[in-house]
N, C-alpha and C positions, 0 to 999 in steps of 0.2 A: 925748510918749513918755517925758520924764520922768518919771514915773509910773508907768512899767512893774511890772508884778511883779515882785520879787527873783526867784521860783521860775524863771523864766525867765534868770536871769544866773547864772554858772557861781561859783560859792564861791569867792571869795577866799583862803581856805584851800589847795585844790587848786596858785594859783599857788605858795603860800610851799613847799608838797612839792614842786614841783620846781623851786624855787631851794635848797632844803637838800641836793636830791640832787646836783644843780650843784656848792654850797657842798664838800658832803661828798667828791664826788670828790677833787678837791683836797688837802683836806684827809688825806684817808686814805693818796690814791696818794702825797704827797710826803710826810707827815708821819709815817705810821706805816707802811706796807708800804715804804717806804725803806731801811730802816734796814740790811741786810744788803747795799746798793748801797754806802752810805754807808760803812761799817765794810770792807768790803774794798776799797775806795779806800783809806782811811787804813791799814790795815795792810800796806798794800807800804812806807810810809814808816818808814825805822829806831827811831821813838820808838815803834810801837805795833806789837801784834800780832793776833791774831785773841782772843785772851783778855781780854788787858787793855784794848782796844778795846770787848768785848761788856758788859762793865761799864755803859758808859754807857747801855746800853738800860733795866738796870733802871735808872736814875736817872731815864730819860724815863721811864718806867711811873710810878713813884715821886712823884717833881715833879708828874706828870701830877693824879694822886691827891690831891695836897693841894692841887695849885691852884686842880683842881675845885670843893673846898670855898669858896674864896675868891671864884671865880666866882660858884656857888651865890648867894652872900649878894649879891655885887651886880644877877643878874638876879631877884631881888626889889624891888630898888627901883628899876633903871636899865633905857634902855631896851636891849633884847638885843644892838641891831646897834652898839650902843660897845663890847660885850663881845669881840663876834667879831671888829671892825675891832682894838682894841687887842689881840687873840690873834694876829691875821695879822700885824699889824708885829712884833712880839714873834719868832713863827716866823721870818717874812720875814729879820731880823735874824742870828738863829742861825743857819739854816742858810745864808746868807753870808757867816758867820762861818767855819763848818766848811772853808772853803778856807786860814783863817790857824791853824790849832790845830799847835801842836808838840808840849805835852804833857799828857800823862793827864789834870792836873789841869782843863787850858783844855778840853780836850774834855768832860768831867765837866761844868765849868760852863756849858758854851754846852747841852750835853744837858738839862741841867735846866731853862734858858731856853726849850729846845724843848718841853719837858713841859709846861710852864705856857701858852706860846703855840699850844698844841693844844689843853688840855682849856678854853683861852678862847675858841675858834672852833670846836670840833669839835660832839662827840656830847652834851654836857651843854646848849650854846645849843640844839641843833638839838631835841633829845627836848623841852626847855623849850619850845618853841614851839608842834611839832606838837599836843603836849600840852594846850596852852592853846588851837589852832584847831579842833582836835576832840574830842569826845566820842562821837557816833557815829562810826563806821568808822575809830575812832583807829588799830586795828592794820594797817589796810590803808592806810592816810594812812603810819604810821611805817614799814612794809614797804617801801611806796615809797621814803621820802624816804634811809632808809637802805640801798636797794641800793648809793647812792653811797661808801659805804664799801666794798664788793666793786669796783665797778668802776675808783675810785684804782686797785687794785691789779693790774688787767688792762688800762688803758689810758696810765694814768700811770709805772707802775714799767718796764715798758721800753724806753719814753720815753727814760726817766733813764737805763738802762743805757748806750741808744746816745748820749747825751750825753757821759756821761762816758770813754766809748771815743773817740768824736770830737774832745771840747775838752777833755779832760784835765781834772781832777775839781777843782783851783784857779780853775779857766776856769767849772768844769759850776754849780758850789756856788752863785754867787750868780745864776747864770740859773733853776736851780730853783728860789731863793728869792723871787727877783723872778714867777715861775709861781704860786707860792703866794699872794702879795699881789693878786696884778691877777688870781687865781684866785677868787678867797674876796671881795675887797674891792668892789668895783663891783655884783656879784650883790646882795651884803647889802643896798646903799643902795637898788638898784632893784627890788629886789620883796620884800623882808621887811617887816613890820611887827609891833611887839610883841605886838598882842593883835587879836582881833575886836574890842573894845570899841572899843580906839584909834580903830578905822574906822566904828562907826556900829553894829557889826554881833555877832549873836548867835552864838555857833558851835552846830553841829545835834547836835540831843542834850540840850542845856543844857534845864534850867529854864523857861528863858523861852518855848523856841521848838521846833520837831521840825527846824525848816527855819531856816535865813538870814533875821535879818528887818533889811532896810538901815531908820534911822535918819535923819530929815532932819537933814545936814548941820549946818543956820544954827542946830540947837536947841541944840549946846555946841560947846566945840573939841575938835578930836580929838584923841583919849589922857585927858578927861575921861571920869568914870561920869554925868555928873548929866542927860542925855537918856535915861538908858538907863531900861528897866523895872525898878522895883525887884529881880525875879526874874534881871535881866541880872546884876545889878550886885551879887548876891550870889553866883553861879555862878562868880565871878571869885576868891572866896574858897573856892570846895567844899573840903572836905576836912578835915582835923588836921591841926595843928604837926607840926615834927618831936620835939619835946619828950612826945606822946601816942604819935607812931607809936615811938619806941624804948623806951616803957612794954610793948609787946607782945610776945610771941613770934616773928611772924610779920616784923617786920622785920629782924630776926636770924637766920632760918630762912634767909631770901632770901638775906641778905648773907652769912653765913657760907658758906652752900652754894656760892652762888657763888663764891670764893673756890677752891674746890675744882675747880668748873664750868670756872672759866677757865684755872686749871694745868692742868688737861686740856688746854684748847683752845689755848690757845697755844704748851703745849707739844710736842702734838700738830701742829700747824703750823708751827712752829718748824724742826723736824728731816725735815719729809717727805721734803726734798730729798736725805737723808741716805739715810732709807729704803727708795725709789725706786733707789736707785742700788745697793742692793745687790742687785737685781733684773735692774734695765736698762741700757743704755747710758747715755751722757752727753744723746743726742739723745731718744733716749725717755724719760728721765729728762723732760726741758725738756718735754715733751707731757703727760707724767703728773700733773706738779702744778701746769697749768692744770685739771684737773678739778674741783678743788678750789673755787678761787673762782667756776668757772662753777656748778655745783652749790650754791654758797653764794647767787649772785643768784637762781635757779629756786627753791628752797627758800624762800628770804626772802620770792619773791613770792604763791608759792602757801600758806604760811603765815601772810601776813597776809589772805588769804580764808580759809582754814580756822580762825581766830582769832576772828573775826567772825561765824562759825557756831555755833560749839562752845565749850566751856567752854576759857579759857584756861589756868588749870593743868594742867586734863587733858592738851590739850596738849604743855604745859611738861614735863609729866613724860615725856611721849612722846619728848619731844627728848633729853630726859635720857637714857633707855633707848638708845636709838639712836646716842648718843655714845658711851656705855659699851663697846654692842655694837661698833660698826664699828673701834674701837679695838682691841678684842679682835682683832675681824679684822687688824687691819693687823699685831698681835704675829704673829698667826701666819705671815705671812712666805710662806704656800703657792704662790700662784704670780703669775703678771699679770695673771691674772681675776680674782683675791679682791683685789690691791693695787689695779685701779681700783675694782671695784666699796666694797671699803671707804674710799678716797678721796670717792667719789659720795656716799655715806651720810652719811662724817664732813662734806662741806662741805655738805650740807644741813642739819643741825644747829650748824653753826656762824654761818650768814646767822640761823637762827630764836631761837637763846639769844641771842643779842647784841638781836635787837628786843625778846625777851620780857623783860630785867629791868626797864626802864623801863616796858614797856606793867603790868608784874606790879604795881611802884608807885605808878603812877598811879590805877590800879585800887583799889588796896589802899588808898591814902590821901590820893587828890584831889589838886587841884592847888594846892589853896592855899598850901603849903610843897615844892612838886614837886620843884625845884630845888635845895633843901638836903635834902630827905629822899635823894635819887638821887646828890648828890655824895658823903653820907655813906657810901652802900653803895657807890658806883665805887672810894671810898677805899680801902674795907676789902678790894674787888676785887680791889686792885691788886695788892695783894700776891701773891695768884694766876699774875694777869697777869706779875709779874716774875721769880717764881724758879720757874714751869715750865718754861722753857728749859733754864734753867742745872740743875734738877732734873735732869731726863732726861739734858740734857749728861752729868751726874756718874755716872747709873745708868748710860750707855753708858758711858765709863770704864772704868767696874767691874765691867763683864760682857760681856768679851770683844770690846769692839766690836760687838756686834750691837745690832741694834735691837729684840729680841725684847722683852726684860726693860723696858726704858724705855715700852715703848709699851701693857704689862701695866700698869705703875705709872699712868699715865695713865688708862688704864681701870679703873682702881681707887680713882683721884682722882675721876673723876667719879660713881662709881656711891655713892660717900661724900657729896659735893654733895647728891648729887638723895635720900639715906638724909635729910640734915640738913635739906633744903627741907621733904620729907613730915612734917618734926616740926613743921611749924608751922602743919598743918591745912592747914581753907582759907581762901582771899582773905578777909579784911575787907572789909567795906562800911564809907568813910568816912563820916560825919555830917557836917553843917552845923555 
């Protein structure tokens, strides 16, 4: 039975998707859907407040962003699951930390420690991987593997809430960090592996193969190329540097747009809670913006089958439109039917953009450089990512307290994204 057919044993790849979703939960729920748990613990205490407390999220966006970069260059020569375990101790650390911080400054720096120890276990290892285990049905491999980013935030974050109600957030801080480590840490060592190659084995799609083809063993050791088919063993490099893809349009279309893409979206999510409540009660509120992330898992899933159908910018752009749109809806404020159903729309397009810029990348410019071409755009992301909160914060401000105007400017950010994406045509095909 040795000798079995591969076609009969189930893709090793399929395990690594759901150890990253594993992984990802984790990761998401304690590391980034946290953070407004985190931040109103410490601002009961005299040193900080809700303002100067919110500071350090962008610093974790921020830190996040260039750590990527640093990331990026070691998961080109090292294997992945050192990246992720030194990211989890790193997290692990800081937020054990966040139970000793007095002031601004110490929060500030354990915040940037967290940025770094997240974009080293998070979403740049994880997209690296799936990336590398598939070619065919990548999008539906990465829809999976990152629903775990929606579901952190619906299984893990209120977790933490009754934590830190129960043990007091000195007591909560390093139980959630020690959740983080023994979350993320033991996964990685038991079912990740750097590449198909590492194992013997082709990933489907590739060059070599349509299907999985297992490798005898004794013919090299694993994590060498020299058993492999020469066609293996050059699919390992498909693609362009990153030095060719920032020669072009279209990886500056990406990046810039999104930029856009993201201030929209986070700051769009950011504030739901806000704008929810000018509607509903405090209890209906708490019901309202669960729609959100469950709509963001449903959308993720069924968008990485419609992915694998259809053209994926096409797509892409559809998400775009639909961001725009439900945004617009949520300005308008009309009544509890337009507030869920634009809830429903927006976190459908938020599960889908978040899979699609990496699947766009990969696409666009192979894997050979996957990981630094993808840190470089998450960088430039970031930016997005950081000051769409505090945007909108500022436009609510200045316009009466409502959330009319802020939730306009967000739909106006994105629908500028998706104007800059359309400037850079369509997808590339990389070369060898």
């Amino acid at each position: 039975m040795a000798n079995a057919p591969a076609a009969s044993q189930i893709y090793y790849g399929w395990k690594i998707v759901a150890a990253i979703l594993f992984i990802l939960t984790f990761t998401s729920g304690l590391g980034f859907y946290n953070h407004a748990v985190y931040l109103n613990a410490l601002a009961t205490r005299p040193d900080f407040d809700v303002q100067s407390a919110s500071i350090a999220v962008s610093v974790f966006f921020f830190s996040g962003g260039i750590g990527g970069v640093i990331v990026a260059r070691f998961l080109q020569h090292y294997d992945p699951r050192l990246c992720i375990t030194t990211g989890a101790i790193i997290a692990w650390l800081s937020l054990s930390s966040l139970a000793l911080v007095s002031t601004l400054w110490q929060l500030i720096l354990v915040y940037a420690c967290l940025g770094i120890g997240f974009a080293a276990s998070a979403l740049i290892p994880a997209t690296t991987l799936v990336t590398r285990w598939f070619r065919y049905r990548r999008a539906r491999a990465l829809s999976i593997a990152s629903t775990g980013l929606s579901l952190g935030g619906v299984v893990l974050t209120p977790l933490c809430v009754l934590l830190v109600e129960r043990l007091g957030f000195t007591t909560a801080a390093p139980v959630i960090g020690a959740m983080y480590l023994f979350g993320v840490v033991p996964a990685t060592w038991l079912w990740l592996r750097p590449s198909p190659e590492s194992m013997g084995l082709v990933a489907p799609g590739s060059s070599a193969s349509t299907a999985p083809v297992l490798q005898a063993a004794s013919a090299a050791l694993p994590g060498t190329e020299s058993a492999l088919p020469p066609a293996a063993a050059q699919d390992m490099h498909e693609g362009i540097s990153f030095r060719e893809a920032r020669r072009g349009r279209f990886f500056w279309s990406v990046s810039v747009g999104y930029v856009f893409l993201m201030l929209a979206q986070v700051g769009g999510i950011a504030h739901q809670y806000g704008l929810a409540r000018e509607l509903l009660s405090e209890a209906q509120t708490a019901l309202a913006v669960a729609i959100l992330p469950v709509a963001s898992i449903i959308g993720r899933l069924l968008g990485g089958w419609v992915v694998d159908q259809f053209s994926i910018r096409n797509f892409a752009i559809g998400m775009m439109v639909l961001q725009a749109l439900s945004l617009s809806l949520l300005a308008g404020g009309f009544n509890v039917v337009s507030l869920c159903i634009g809830l429903a729309i927006f976190g459908a397009t938020v599960g889908n953009l978040l899979m699609l810029q990496p699947l766009i990348i990969a696409e666009a410019f192979g894997t050979r450089e996957y990981a630094r071409i993808f840190s470089i755009s998450n960088l430039m992301t970031s930016w997005g990512t950081a000051t769409g909160p505090a945007l909108l914060g500022l436009v609510y401000a200045n316009s009466g307290h409502h959330y009319a105007m802020p939730y306009l400017v967000a739909a106006a950010a994105g629908a500028l994204g998706m104007a800059i994406f359309l400037l850079g045509g369509k997808i590339p095909k990389p070369h060898h």
